[in-house]
TORVO-658382 format. One line per field, with one value per residue (C-alpha): residue number from 1; residue in three letters; y, x, z negated. Coordinates in nm, 2 decimals. Each point is the difference from the previous one (the first is absolute). Last residue first. Layout:
N
pos: (NUM;...)
code: (ALA;...)
y: (Y;...)
x: (X;...)
z: (Z;...)
//
This chain:
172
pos: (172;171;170;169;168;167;166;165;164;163;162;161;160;159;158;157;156;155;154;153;152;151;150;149;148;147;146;145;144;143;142;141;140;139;138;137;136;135;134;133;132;131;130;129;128;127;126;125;124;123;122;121;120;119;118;117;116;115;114;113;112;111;110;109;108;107;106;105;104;103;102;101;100;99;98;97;96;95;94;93;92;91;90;89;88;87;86;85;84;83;82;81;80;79;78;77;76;75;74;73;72;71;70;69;68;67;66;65;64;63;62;61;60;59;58;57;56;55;54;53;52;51;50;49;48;47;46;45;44;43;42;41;40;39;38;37;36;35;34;33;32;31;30;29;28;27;26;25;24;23;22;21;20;19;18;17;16;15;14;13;12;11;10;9;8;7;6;5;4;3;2;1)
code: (UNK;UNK;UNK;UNK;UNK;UNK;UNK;UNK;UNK;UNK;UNK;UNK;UNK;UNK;UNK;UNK;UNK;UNK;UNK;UNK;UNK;UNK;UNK;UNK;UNK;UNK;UNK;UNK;UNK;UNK;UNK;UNK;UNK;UNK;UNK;UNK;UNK;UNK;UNK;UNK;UNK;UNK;UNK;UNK;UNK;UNK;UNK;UNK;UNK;UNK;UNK;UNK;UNK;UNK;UNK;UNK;UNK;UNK;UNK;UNK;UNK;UNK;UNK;UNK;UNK;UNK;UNK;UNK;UNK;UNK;UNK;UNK;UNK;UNK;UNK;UNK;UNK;UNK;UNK;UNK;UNK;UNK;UNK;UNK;UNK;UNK;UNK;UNK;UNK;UNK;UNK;UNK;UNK;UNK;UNK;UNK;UNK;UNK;UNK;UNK;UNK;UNK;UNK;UNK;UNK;UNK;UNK;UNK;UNK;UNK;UNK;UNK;UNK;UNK;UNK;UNK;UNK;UNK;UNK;UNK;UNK;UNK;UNK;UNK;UNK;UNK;UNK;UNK;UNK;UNK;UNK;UNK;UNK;UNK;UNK;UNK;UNK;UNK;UNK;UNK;UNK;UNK;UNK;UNK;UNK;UNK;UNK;UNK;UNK;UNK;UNK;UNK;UNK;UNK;UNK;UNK;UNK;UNK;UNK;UNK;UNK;UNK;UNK;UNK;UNK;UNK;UNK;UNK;UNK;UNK;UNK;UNK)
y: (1.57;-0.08;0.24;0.25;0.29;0.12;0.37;0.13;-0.27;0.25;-0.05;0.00;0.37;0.10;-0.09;0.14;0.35;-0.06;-0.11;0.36;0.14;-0.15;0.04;0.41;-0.05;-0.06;-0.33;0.20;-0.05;-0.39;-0.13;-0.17;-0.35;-0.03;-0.21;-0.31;-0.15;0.34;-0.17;0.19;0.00;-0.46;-0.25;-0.29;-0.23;-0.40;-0.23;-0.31;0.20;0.23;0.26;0.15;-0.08;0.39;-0.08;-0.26;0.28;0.27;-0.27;-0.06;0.39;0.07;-0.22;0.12;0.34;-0.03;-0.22;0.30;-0.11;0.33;-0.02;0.30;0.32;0.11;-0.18;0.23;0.18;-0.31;-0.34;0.20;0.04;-0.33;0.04;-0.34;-0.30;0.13;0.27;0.18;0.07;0.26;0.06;0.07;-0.31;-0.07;0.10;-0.24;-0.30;0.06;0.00;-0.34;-0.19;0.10;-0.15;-0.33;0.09;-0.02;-0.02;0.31;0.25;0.25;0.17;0.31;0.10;-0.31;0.03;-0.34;-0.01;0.15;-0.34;-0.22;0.13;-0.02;-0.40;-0.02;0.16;-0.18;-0.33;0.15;0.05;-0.31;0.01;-0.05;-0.22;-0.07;0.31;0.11;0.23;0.30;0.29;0.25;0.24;0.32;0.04;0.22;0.25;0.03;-0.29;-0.21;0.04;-0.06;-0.34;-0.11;0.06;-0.14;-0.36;-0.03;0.06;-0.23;-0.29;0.02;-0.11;-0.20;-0.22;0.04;-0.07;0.31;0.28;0.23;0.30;0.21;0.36;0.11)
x: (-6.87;-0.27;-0.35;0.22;-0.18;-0.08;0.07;-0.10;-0.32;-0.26;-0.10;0.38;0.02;-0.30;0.07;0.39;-0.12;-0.17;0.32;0.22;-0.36;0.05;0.37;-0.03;-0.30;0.27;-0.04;-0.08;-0.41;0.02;-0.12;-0.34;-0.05;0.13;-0.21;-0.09;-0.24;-0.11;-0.03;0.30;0.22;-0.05;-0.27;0.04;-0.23;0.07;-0.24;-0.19;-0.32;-0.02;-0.27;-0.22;-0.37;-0.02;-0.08;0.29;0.23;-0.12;0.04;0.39;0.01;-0.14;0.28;0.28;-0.07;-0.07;0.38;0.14;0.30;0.20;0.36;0.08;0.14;0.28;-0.12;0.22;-0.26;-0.22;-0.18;-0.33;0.22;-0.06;-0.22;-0.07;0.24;0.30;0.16;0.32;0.19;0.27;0.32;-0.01;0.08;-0.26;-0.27;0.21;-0.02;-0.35;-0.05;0.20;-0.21;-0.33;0.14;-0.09;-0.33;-0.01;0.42;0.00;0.18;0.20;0.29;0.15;0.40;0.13;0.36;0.07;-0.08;-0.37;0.04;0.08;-0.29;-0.24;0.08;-0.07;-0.33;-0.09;0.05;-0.16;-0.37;-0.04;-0.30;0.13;0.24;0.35;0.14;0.15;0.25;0.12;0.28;-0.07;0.32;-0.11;0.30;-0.23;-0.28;-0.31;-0.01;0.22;-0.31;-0.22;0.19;0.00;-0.40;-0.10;0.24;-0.16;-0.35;0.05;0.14;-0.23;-0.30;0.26;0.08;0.34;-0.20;-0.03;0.19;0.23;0.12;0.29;0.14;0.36)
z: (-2.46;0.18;0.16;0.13;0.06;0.40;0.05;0.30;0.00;-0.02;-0.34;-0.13;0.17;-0.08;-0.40;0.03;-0.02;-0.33;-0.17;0.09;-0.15;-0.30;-0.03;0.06;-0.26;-0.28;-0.21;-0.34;0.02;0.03;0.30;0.00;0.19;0.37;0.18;0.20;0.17;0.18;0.35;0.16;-0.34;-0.04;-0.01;0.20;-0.02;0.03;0.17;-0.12;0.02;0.28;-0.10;0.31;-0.14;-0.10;-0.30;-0.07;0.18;-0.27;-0.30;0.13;0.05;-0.32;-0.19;0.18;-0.05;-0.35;-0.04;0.13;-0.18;-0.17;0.04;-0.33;-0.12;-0.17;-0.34;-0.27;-0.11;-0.13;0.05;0.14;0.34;0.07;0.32;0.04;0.25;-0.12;-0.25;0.11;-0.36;0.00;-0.30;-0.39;-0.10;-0.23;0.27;0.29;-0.23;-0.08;0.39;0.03;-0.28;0.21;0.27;-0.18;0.04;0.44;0.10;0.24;-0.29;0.17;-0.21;0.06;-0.11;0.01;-0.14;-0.06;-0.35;0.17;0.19;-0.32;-0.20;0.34;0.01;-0.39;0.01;0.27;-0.19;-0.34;0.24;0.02;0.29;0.38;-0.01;0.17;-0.16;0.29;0.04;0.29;-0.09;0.29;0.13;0.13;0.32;0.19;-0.26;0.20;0.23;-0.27;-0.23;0.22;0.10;-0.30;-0.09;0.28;-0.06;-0.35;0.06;0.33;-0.22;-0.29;0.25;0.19;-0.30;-0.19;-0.35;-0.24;0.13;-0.21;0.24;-0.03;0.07;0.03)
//
């Protein structure tokens, strides 16, 4: 059993959330994610209390995609002695017990938008998509103990999302 304590049920939550269950039950089938919403992005007492009540449930790692009020979630996970996943920054600085992190490209997307506007080829009023194949997204550190065999099971699945072989959910 793993969990995830989102902020507001918006896509941009919504595809961290959804990725990060269906990986898990690609590499371990039946994995069974416990899934809240704070409705807010910033108290961080409200995530806290969501993760609480899924490490009660057994959670065993717990992924914090709800902005500063995520924050709550990861303390949770450090007293309890199980996983954090960090979101958006490499969070790894919070401690030993942050797994790793969903890193936002957000440099990539920035320099692309100024590199179009240069280059007289930016669309305003259009969406960008950043994503694996583009480098708008990342995988922050992992911690030391997650065993390399893991790692590199992880690594193999980058091609194939890139390609299209594996295409992430992006609801839950």
């Amino acid at each position: 059993t793993i969990s995830a304590v989102g902020g507001i049920k918006i896509p941009t939550v919504e595809i961290f959330i959804a990725a990060y269950r269906a990986g898990a039950r690609k590499c371990v089938p039946g994995t069974q994610t416990l899934i809240d919403y704070s409705q807010e992005f910033v108290d961080q007492a409200k995530c806290s209390e969501l993760a609480t009540n899924q490490v009660d449930r057994e959670s065993k790692v717990v992924f914090a995609v709800a902005g500063g009020c995520g924050l709550g979630a990861l303390d949770v996970a450090k007293a309890r002695g199980v996983w954090g996943v960090g979101v958006d920054t490499d969070q790894a600085f919070l401690g030993r017990h942050i797994l790793t992190s969903a890193v936002k490209r957000v440099d990539v997307a920035v320099e692309t938008a100024i590199l179009a506007a240069k280059n007289g080829t930016f669309k305003g009023g259009t969406d960008l998509n950043f994503n694996l194949k583009n480098n708008g997204v990342a995988i922050g550190k992992i911690n030391a103990r997650v065993p390399k065999a893991f790692v590199t099971r992880m690594n193999a699945l980058r091609p194939q999302i890139i390609s299209g072989k594996i295409k992430p959910p992006v609801t839950t």
